[in-house]
C-alpha positions as CSV (number, residue, x, y, z in Angstrom):
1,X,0.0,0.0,0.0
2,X,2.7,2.8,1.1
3,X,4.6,1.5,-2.0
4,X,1.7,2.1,-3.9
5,X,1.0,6.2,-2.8
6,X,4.9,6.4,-2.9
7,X,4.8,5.2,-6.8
8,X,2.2,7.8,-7.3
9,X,3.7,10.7,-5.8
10,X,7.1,9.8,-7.2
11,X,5.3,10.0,-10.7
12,X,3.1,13.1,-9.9
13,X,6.7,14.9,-8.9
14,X,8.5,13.8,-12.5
15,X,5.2,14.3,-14.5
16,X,4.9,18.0,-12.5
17,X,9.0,18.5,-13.2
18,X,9.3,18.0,-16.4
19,X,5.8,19.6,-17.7
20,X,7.8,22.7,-15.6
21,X,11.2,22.2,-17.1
22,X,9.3,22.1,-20.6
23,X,7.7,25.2,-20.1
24,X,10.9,27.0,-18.5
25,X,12.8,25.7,-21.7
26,X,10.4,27.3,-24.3
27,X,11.4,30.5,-22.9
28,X,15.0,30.8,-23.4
29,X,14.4,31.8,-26.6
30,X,12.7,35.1,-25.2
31,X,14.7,36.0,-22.1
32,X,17.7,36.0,-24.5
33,X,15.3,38.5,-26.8
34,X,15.1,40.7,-23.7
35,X,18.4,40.7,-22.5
36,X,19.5,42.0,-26.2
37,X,16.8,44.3,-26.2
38,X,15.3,42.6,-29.8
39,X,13.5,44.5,-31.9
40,X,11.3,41.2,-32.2
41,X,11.2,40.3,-28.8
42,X,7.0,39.9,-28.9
43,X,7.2,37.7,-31.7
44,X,9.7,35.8,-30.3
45,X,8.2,35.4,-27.4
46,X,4.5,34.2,-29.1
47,X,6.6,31.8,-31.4
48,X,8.2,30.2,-28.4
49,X,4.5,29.4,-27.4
50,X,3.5,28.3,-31.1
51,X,6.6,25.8,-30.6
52,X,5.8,24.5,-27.2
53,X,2.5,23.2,-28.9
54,X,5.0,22.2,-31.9
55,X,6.5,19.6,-29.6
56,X,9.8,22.6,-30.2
57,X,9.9,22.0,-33.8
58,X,10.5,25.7,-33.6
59,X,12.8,26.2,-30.8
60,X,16.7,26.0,-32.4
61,X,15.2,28.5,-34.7
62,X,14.0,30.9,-32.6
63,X,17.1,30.6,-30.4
64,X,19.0,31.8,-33.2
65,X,16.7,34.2,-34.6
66,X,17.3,35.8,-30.8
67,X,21.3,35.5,-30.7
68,X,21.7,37.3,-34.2
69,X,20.7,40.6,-32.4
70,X,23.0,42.5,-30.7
71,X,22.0,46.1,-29.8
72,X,25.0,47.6,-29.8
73,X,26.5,46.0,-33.3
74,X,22.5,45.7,-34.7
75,X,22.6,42.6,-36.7
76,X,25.7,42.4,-38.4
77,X,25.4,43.8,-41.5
78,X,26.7,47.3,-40.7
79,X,30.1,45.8,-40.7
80,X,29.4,44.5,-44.5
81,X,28.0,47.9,-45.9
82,X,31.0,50.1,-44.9
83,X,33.3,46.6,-46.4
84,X,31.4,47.4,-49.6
85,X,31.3,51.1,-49.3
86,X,35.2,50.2,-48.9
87,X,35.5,48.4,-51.7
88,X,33.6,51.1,-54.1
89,X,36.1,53.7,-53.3
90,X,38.6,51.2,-53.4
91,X,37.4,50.5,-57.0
92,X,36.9,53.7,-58.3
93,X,40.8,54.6,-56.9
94,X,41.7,51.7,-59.0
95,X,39.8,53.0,-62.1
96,X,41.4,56.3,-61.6
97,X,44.6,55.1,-61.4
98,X,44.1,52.7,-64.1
99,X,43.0,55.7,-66.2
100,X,46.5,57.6,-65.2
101,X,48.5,54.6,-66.3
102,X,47.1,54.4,-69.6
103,X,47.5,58.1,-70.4
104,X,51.0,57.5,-69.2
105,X,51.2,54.7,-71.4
106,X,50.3,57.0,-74.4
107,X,52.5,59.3,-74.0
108,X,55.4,57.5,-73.8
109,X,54.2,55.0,-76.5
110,X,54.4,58.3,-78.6
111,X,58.0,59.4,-76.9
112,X,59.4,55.7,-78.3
113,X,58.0,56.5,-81.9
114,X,59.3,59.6,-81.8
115,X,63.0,58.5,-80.4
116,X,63.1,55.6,-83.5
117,X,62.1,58.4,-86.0
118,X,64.7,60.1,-84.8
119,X,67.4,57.1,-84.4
120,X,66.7,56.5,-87.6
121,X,66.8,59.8,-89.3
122,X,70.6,59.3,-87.5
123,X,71.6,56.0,-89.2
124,X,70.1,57.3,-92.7
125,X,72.4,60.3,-92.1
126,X,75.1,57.8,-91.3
127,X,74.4,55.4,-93.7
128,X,75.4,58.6,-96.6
């Protein structure tokens, strides 16, 4: 008999535990939302509830849905628009530059055709 209410009690405590521990874990999610300050932290928060009912199909998502916000870096991408605002001025240095080689290029192509005219003005005047 006292094994019997023991049994019971012993199975009320685990069923009681981990319907708590299920519930605390569906909100990680969220609290992580919070302490980032997340622009999304509502949606988060009702998705983590969506997934509890999901059996957590959800719940790796929404943990990193929540992790990719920082509030003082935003989400990341700040970091790649001044790399590509870089790279534009970086590439239109290049173009410039490219543009002052090739001027440079000219000009002494026509210095080199102007030195053989004249080298060889100098062996037909040697060659008389």
């Amino acid at each position: 008999m006292f094994l019997d209410f023991f049994a019971l009690g012993l199975l009320l405590f685990v069923g009681l535990t981990l319907f708590y521990g299920i519930i605390a874990i569906h909100d990680i999610p969220y609290e992580i939302s919070k302490h980032r300050n997340h622009p999304h932290q509502d949606a988060i928060h009702v998705a983590g509830w969506v997934s509890l009912f999901t059996l957590h199909v959800l719940w790796p998502f929404l943990w990193i849905w929540a992790t990719l916000y920082r509030e003082e870096r935003g989400w990341g991408f700040q970091q790649l628009q001044k790399k590509e605002q870089q790279l534009e001025q970086d590439e239109q240095q290049l173009a410039s530059r490219e543009q002052e080689l090739s001027e440079e290029i000219t000009k002494l192509k026509r210095q080199v055709a102007i030195i053989s005219k004249h080298v060889q003005q100098l062996e037909q005047g040697e060659g008389k």
